[in-house]
KOLBAKOL-764387 format. One record per residue (C-alpha): residue number from 0; y negated, z negated, x. Coordinates in nm, 4 decimals. Each point is the difference from the previous one (the first is absolute). Layout:
+-----+----------+----------+----------+
:   k :        v :        w :        u :
+-----+----------+----------+----------+
: NUM :        Y :        Z :        X :
...
+-----+----------+----------+----------+
# end
This chain:
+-----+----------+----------+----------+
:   k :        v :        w :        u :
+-----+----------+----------+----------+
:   0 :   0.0000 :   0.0000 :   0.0000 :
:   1 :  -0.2724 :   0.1037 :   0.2199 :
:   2 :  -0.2261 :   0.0357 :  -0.2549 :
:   3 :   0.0026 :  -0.3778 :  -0.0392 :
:   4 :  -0.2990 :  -0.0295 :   0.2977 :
:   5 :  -0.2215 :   0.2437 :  -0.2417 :
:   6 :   0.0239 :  -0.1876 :  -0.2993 :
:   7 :  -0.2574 :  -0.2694 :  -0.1130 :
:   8 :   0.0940 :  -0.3839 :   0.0084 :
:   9 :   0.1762 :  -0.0436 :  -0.3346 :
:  10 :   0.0901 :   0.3225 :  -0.0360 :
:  11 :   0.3386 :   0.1561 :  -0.1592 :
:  12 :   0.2803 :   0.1899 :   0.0738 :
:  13 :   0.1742 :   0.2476 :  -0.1751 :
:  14 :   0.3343 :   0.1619 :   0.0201 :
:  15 :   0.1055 :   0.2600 :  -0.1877 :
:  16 :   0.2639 :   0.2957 :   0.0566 :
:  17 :  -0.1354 :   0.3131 :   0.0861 :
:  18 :   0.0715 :   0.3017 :  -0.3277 :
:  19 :   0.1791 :   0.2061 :   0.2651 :
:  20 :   0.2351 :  -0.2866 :   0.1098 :
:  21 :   0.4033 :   0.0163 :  -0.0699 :
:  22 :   0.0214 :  -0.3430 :  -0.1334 :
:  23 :   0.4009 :   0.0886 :   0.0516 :
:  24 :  -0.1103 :  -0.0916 :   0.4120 :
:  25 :  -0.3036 :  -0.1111 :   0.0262 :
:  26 :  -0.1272 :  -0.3114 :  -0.2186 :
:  27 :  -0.3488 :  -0.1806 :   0.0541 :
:  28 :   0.0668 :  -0.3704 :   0.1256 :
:  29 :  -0.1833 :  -0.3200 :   0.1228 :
:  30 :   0.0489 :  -0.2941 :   0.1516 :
:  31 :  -0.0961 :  -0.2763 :   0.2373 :
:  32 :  -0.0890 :   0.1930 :   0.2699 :
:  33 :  -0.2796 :   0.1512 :  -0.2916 :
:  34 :  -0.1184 :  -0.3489 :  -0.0834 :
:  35 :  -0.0134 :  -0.0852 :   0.3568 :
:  36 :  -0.2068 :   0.3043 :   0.0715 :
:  37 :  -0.2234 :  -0.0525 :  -0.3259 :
:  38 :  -0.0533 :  -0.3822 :   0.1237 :
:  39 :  -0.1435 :   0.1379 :   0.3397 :
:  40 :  -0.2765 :   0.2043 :  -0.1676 :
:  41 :   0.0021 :  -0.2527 :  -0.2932 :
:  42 :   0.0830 :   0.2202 :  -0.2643 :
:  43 :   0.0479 :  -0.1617 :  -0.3053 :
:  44 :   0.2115 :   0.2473 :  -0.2580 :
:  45 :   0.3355 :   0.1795 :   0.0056 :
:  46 :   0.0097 :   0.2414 :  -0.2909 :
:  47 :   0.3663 :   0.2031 :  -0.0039 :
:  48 :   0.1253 :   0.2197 :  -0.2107 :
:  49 :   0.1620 :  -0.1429 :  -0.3004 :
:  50 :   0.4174 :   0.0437 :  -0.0054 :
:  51 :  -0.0934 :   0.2399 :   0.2930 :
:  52 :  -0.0511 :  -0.1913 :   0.3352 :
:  53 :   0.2820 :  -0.2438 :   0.1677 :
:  54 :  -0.1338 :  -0.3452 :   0.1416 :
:  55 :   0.1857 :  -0.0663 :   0.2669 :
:  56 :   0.1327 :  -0.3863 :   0.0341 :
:  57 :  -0.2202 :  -0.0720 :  -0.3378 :
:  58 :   0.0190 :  -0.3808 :   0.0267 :
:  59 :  -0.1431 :  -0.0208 :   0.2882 :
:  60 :  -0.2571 :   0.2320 :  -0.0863 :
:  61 :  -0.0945 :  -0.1698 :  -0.2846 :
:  62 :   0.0073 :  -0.3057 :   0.1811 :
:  63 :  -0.2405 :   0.1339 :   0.3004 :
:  64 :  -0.2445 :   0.1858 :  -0.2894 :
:  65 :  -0.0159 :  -0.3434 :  -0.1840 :
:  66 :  -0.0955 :  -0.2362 :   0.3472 :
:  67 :  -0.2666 :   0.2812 :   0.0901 :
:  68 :  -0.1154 :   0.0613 :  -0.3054 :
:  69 :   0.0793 :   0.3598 :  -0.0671 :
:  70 :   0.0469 :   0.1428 :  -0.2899 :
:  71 :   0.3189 :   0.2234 :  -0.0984 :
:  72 :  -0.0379 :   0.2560 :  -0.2927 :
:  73 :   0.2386 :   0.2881 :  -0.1350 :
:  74 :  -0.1923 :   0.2413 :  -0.1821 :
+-----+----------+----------+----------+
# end
């Protein structure tokens, strides 16, 4: 996520699949590393792709968004 560094304090990421991508291979996914990285540029929301996107080792993620304070949303 290099992006991260260009992004505002508080800002959000978003993760969607791309219209050309062969879901079949190739799904969108998150996890702690993405928190992690969000936390360094203190980014404050994950918005995924609803029934679309895996999270990766989800407890943990969920535990890491809620001690930081970041916000996970499907839409």
């Amino acid at each position: 996520m290099g992006g991260g560094k260009n992004a505002k304090k508080g800002g959000c990421v978003i993760k969607v699949a791309k219209p050309t991508q062969d879901k079949r291979f190739d799904i969108p996914a998150v996890g702690l590393k993405t928190l992690q990285t969000m936390k360094k540029y203190k980014l404050s929301l994950l918005a995924v792709e609803a029934n679309e996107t895996i999270i990766v080792e989800q407890e943990k993620v969920v535990e890491f968004a809620d001690k930081n304070n970041i916000v996970i949303m499907a839409v």
